[in-house]
N, C-alpha and C positions, 0 to 999 in steps of 0.2 A: 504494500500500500504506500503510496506516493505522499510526503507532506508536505508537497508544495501547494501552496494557496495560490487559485486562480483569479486572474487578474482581470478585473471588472476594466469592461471596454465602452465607450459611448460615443458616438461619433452622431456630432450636432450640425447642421448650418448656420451658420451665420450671416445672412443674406445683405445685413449693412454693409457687411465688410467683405464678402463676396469672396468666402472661402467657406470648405469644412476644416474640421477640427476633430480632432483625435486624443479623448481622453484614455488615460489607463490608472483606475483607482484615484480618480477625482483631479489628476496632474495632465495638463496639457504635454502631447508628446510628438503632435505631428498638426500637418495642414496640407489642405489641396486650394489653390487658390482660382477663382475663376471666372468668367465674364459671359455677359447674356445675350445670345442675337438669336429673337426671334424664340424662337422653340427651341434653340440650343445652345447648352450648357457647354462652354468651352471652357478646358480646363488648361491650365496654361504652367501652373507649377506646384510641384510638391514638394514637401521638406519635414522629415522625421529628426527629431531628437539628435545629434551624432551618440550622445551616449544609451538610446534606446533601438540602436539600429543591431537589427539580428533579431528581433523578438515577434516578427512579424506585422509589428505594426502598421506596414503600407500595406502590404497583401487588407489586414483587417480593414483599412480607412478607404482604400480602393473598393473592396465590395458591399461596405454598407454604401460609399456614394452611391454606386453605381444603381443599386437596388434604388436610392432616393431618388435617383434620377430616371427611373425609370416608373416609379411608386406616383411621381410627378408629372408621366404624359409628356419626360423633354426625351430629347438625344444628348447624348453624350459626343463632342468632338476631343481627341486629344493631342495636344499641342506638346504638353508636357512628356518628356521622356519617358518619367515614371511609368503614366498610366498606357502608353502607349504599350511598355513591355510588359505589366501587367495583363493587356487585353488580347495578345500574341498569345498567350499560355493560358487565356480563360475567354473561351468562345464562348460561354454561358452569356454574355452579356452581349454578343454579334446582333441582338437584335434592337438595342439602344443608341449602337453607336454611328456615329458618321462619319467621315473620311477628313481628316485635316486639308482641303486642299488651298491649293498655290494663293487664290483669290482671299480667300479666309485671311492665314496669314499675311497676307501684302493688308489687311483691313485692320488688321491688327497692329499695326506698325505708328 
């Protein structure tokens, strides 16, 4: 029997500020940050703790987004590296998301 205590996760939006957030036992540990065109969620950057990295904290913050965002009737575009590699290895969400293209980005600038 294991005594490690499981570590309570909650991942909020914060829609003033136009990011999520990733708590772990009440302490902020990560953020997706992100911008709105339209029906879609563009997500543009993400940033975990350096000293909470390895505990899977992006994986966690990556798929409760993702689920918000799709819980919400948006798409997901990713801009951000992170969530880019993250969606490479979890087709479960292929059906929220939409294509970073050329125009997008040049609007973003």
């Amino acid at each position: 029997m294991s005594d490690e205590k499981q570590t309570e996760t909650v991942i909020r939006n914060e829609p003033e500020q136009h990011r999520y957030v990733i708590e772990a036992d009440g302490q902020e540990v990560g953020f997706t940050q992100y911008t709105d065109r339209g029906e879609q969620r563009v997500f543009l950057h993400t940033l975990i703790d350096p000293a909470q990295e390895g505990r899977g904290y992006g994986s966690t913050l990556m798929a409760g987004v993702l689920g918000q965002v799709r819980d919400a009737g948006l798409r997901a575009v990713p801009i951000c590296p992170f969530m880019a590699g993250y969606l490479e290895r979890h087709h479960e969400f292929d059906d929220v998301v939409d294509p970073a293209t050329i125009e997008l980005r040049a609007s973003l600038r």
